[in-house]
C-alpha positions in Angstrom: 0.0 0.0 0.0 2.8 2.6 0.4 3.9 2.5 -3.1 0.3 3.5 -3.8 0.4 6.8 -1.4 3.9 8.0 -2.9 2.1 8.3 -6.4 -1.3 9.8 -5.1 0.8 12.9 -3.6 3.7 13.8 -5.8 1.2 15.4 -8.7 -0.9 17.3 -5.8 2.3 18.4 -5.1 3.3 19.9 -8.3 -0.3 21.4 -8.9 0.4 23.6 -5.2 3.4 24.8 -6.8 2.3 25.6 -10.1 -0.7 27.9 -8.8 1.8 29.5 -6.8 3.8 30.4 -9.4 0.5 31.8 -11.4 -0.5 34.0 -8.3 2.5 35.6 -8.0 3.1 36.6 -11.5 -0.4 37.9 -11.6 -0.6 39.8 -8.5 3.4 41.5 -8.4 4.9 42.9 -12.0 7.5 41.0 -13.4 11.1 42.2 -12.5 13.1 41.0 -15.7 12.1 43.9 -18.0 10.3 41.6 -19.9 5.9 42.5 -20.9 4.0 40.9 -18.0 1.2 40.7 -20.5 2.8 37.8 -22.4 2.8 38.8 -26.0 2.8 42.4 -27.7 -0.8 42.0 -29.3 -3.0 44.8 -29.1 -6.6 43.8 -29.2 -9.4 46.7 -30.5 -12.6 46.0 -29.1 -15.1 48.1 -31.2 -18.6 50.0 -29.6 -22.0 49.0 -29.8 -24.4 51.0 -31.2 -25.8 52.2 -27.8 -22.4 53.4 -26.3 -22.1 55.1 -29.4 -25.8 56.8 -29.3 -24.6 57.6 -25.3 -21.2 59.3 -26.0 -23.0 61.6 -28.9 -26.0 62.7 -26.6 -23.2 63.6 -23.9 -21.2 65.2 -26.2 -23.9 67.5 -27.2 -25.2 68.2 -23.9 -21.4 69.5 -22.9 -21.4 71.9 -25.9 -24.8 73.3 -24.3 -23.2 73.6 -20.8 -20.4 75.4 -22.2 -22.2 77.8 -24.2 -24.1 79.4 -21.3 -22.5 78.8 -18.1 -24.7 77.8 -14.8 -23.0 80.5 -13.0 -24.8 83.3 -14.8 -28.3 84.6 -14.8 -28.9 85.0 -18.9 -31.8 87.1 -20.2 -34.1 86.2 -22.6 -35.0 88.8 -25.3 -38.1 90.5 -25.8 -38.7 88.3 -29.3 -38.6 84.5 -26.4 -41.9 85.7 -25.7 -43.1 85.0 -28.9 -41.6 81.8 -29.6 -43.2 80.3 -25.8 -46.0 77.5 -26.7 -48.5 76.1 -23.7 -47.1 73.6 -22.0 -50.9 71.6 -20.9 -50.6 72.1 -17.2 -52.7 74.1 -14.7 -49.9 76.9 -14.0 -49.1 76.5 -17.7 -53.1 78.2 -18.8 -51.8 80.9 -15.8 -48.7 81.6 -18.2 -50.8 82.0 -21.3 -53.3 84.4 -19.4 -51.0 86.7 -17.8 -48.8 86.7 -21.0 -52.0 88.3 -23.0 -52.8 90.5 -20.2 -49.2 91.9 -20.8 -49.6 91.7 -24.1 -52.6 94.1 -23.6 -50.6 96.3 -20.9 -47.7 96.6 -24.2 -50.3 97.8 -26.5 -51.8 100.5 -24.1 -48.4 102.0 -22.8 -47.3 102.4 -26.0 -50.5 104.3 -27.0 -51.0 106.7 -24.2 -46.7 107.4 -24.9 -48.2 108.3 -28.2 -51.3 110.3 -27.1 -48.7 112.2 -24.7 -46.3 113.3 -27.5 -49.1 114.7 -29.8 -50.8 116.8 -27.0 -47.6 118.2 -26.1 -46.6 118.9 -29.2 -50.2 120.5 -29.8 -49.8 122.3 -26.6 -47.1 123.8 -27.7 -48.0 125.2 -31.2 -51.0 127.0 -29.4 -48.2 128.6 -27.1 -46.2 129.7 -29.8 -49.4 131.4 -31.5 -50.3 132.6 -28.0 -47.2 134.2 -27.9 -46.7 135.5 -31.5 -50.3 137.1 -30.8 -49.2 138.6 -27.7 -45.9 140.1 -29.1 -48.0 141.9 -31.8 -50.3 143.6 -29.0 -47.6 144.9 -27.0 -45.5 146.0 -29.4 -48.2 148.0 -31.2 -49.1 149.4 -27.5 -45.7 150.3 -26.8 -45.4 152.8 -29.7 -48.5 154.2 -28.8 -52.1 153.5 -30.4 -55.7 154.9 -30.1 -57.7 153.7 -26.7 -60.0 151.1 -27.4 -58.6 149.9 -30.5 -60.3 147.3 -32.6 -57.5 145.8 -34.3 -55.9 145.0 -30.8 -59.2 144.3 -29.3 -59.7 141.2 -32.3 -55.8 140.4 -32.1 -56.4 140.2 -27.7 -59.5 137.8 -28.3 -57.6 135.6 -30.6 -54.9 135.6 -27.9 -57.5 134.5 -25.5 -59.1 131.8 -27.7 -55.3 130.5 -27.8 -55.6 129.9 -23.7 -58.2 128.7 -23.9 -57.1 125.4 -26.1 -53.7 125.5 -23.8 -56.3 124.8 -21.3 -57.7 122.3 -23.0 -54.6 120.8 -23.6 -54.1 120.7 -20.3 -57.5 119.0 -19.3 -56.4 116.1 -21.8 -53.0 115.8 -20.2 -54.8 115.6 -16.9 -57.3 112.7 -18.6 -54.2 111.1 -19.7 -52.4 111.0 -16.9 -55.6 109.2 -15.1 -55.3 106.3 -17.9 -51.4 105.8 -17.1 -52.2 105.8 -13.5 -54.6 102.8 -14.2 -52.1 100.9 -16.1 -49.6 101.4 -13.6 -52.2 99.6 -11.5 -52.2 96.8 -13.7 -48.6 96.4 -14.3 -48.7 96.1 -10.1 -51.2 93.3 -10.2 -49.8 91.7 -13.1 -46.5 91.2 -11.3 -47.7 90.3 -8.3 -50.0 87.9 -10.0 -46.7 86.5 -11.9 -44.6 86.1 -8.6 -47.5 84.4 -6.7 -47.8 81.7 -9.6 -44.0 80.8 -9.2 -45.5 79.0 -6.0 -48.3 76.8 -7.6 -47.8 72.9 -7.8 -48.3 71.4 -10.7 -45.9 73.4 -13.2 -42.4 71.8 -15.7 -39.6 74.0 -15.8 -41.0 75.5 -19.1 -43.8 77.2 -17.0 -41.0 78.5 -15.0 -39.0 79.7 -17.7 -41.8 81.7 -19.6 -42.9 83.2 -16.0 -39.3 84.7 -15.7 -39.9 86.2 -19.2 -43.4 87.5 -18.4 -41.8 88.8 -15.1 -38.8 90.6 -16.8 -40.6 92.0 -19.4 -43.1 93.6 -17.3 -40.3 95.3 -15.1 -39.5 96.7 -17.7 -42.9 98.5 -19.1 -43.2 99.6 -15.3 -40.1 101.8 -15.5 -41.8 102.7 -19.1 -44.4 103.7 -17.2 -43.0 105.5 -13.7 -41.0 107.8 -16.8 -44.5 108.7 -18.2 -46.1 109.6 -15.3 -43.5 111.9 -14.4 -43.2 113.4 -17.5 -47.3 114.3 -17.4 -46.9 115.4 -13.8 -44.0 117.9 -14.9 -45.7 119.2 -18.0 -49.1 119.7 -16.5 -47.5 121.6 -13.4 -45.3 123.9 -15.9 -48.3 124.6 -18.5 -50.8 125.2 -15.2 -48.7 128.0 -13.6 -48.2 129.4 -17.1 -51.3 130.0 -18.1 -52.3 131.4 -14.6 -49.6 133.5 -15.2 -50.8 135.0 -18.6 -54.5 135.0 -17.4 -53.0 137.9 -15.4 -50.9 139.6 -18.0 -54.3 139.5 -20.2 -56.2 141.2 -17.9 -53.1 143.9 -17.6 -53.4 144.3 -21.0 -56.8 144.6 -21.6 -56.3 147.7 -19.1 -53.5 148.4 -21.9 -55.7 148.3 -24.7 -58.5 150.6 -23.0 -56.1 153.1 -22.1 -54.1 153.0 -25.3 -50.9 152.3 -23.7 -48.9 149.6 -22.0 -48.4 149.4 -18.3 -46.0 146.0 -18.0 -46.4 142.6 -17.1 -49.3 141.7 -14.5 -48.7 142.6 -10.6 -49.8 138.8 -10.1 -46.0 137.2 -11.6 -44.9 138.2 -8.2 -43.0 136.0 -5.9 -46.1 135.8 -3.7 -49.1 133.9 -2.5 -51.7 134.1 -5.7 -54.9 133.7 -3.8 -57.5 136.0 -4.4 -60.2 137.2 -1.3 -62.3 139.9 0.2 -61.0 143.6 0.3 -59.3 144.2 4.0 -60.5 147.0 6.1 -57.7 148.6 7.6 -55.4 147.7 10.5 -55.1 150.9 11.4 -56.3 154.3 11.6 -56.3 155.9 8.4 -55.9 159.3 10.1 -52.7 158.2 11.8 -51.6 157.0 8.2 -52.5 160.3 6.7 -50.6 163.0 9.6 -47.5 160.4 10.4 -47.0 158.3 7.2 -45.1 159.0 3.3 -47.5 157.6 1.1 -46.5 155.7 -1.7 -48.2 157.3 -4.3 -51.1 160.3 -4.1 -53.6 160.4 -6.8 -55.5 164.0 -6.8 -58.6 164.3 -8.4 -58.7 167.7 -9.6 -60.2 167.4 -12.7 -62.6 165.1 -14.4 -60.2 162.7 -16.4 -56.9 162.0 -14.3 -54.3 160.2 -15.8 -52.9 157.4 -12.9 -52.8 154.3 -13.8 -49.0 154.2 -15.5 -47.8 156.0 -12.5 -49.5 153.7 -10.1 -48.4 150.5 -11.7 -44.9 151.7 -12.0 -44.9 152.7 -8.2 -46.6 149.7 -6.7 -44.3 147.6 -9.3 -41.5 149.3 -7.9 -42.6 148.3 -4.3 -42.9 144.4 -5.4 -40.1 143.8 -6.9 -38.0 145.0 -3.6 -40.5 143.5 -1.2 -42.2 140.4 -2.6 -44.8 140.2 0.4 -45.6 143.7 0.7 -49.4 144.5 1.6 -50.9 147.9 0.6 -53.5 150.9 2.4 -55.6 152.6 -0.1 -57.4 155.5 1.6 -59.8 158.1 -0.2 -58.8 161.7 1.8 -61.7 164.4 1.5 -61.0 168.0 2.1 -62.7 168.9 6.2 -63.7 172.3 4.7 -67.7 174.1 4.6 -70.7 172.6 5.9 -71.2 168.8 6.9 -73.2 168.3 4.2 -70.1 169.6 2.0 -67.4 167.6 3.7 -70.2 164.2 3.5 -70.5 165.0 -0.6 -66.9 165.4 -0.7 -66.3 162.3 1.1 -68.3 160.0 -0.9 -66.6 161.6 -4.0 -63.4 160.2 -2.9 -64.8 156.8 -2.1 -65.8 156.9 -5.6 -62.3 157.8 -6.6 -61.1 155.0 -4.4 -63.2 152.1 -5.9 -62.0 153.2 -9.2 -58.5 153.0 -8.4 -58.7 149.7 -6.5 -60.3 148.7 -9.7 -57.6 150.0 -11.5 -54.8 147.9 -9.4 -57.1 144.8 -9.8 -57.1 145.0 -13.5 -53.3 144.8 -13.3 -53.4 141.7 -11.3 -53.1 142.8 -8.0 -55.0 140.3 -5.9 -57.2 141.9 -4.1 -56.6 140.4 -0.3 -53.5 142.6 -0.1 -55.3 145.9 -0.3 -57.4 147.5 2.8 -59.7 149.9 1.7 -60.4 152.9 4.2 -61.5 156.8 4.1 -60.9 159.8 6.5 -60.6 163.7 6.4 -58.0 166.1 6.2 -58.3 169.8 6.8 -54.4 169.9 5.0 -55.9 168.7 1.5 -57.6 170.9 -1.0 -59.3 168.3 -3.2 -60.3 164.6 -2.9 -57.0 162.6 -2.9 -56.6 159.0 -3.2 -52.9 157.6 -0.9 -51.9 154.2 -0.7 -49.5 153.2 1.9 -46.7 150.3 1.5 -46.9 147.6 4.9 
């Protein structure tokens, strides 16, 4: 039986050896120099037709990465709003609503930026006729004319009819400027509307995407907007205080035209408060203002047509321009001479003479709430007298 055993173990033997011989070279590189891969052979193992399929889709979606970077926020152009189709989800139909509601906001900016630019340029071809009407009165008036004249009497209605469409001009500016107001109401909603759909369930990234454009787009017709708005609020405030100003400077010079003469621009296009009121009584006693006061101007009334008025405007004109806020007395002196029944005939002569000089300093736009009206006697004047005092 040993024979047997000795024959049995000597090829085990050899196998242990030879698998150790295998591992070794497989798991350690060989030290000789020589290619541990046995022969120099190299074997090309084509794709298939899906890896193939793979690499190209990945190859394309790299150039797309590379064209526009993650790391910046690109913006769409105006044109990506036309090109946007519905998507067929809930927030989707909110996309396609609130993109023709803009759509509808576009259109109407637009127009009223339209309607703004042709009544301002209307408004001001009616100024320039205003004023090429005006230049021909006063010119004529400043070398000298007949009083009353008709040809400046037709030449200061047609002046007037001018205004007049500056005001209406001005009452369509106003209109105008209620419509932007109302569609800077709806740009408000409309964004607001577009922000609160960002958070509805139910929506792809395309919904996403055209809400960004929708929201960019009407940012931008809101600052279109905010610009309109405050060009209507300037132009209405400038062409407002201009014609209040020439309302005045009419009436001045339809004192001009009666009198055949020009006086100057209107009292009114002062640096003062414009608001009318009631004539002031006075503050003090006239008498006192008669014995211990310089008058300003006296106007005696010693014959039946006095000439005042270029006097009177040049004085109180004077007395504006070097105190803005000044405040004038008017008082109508009669003569304290003869019987009480003379001095009370005399005295209501001068009232008379009074009204018709406050009338006078209305006409050349003197508001009337910075005149008191008073009367008194004086035994030191000969003939009724008119004084108005600066305060």
């Amino acid at each position: 039986m040993a024979p047997i055993k000795g024959l049995f173990l000597i090829p085990a033997a050899a196998f242990v050896f030879t698998a150790c011989s295998f591992t070794e070279d497989a798991l350690w590189p060989s030290l000789t120099g020589e290619d541990p891969s046995g022969s120099g052979e190299q074997i090309e193992i084509l794709a298939s037709e899906a890896e193939l399929r793979d690499e190209a889709e990945y190859a394309a979606s790299s150039e797309l990465v590379g064209a526009q970077p993650v790391t910046q926020v690109s913006y769409e152009p105006e044109s990506a709003l036309m090109t946007i189709s519905p998507t067929g989800t809930f927030v989707g139909a909110k996309v396609a609503q609130q993109r023709s509601e803009l759509e509808n906001l576009k259109v109407s900016v637009n127009n009223r930026r339209i309607q703004f630019e042709q009544v301002r340029n209307t408004a001001r071809q009616n100024s320039q006729n205003y004023f090429a009407t005006i230049a021909a009165v006063t010119a004529r008036l400043r070398i000298g004319t007949t009083p009353g004249n008709p040809v400046l009497v037709s030449q200061w209605n047609a002046a007037q009819s001018e205004l007049d469409r500056i005001l209406t001009d001005i009452a369509a500016l106003n209109t105008l400027g209620n419509q932007v107001a109302a569609d800077s109401a709806m740009s408000s909603y409309l964004l607001e509307s577009v922000r609160a759909t960002y958070g509805l369930q139910g929506a792809v990234d395309e919904d996403h995407r055209q809400l960004s454009l929708i929201e960019d787009e009407v940012n931008r017709n809101v600052v279109l907007i905010n610009r309109l708005l405050g060009g209507l609020r300037e132009t209405i405030g400038r062409y407002t205080n201009y014609v209040n100003a020439e309302r005045s400077n009419l009436g001045t010079l339809a004192l001009a035209i009666k009198n055949g003469e020009y006086l100057g621009p209107s009292l009114a296009n002062r640096k003062h408060d414009y608001s009318g009121g009631e004539v002031n009584t006075a503050a003090v006693d006239p008498q006192n203002l008669v014995d211990e006061r310089r008058p300003l101007v006296v106007i005696r009334f010693d014959r039946t047509d006095v000439e005042f008025k270029q006097a009177l405007y040049t004085a109180v004109s004077t007395a504006l321009e070097r105190h803005p806020q000044s405040t004038f007395d008017l008082v109508s002196v009669a003569p304290n001479m003869g019987s009480p029944a003379d001095v009370a005939i005399a005295s209501n002569a001068a009232k008379r003479h009074a009204d018709t000089v406050l009338q006078a300093l209305s006409e050349m736009g003197l508001p009337s709430n910075r005149v008191t009206l008073s009367s008194t006697t004086s035994p030191s004047v000969q003939t009724n007298e008119v004084h108005i005092y600066v305060r």
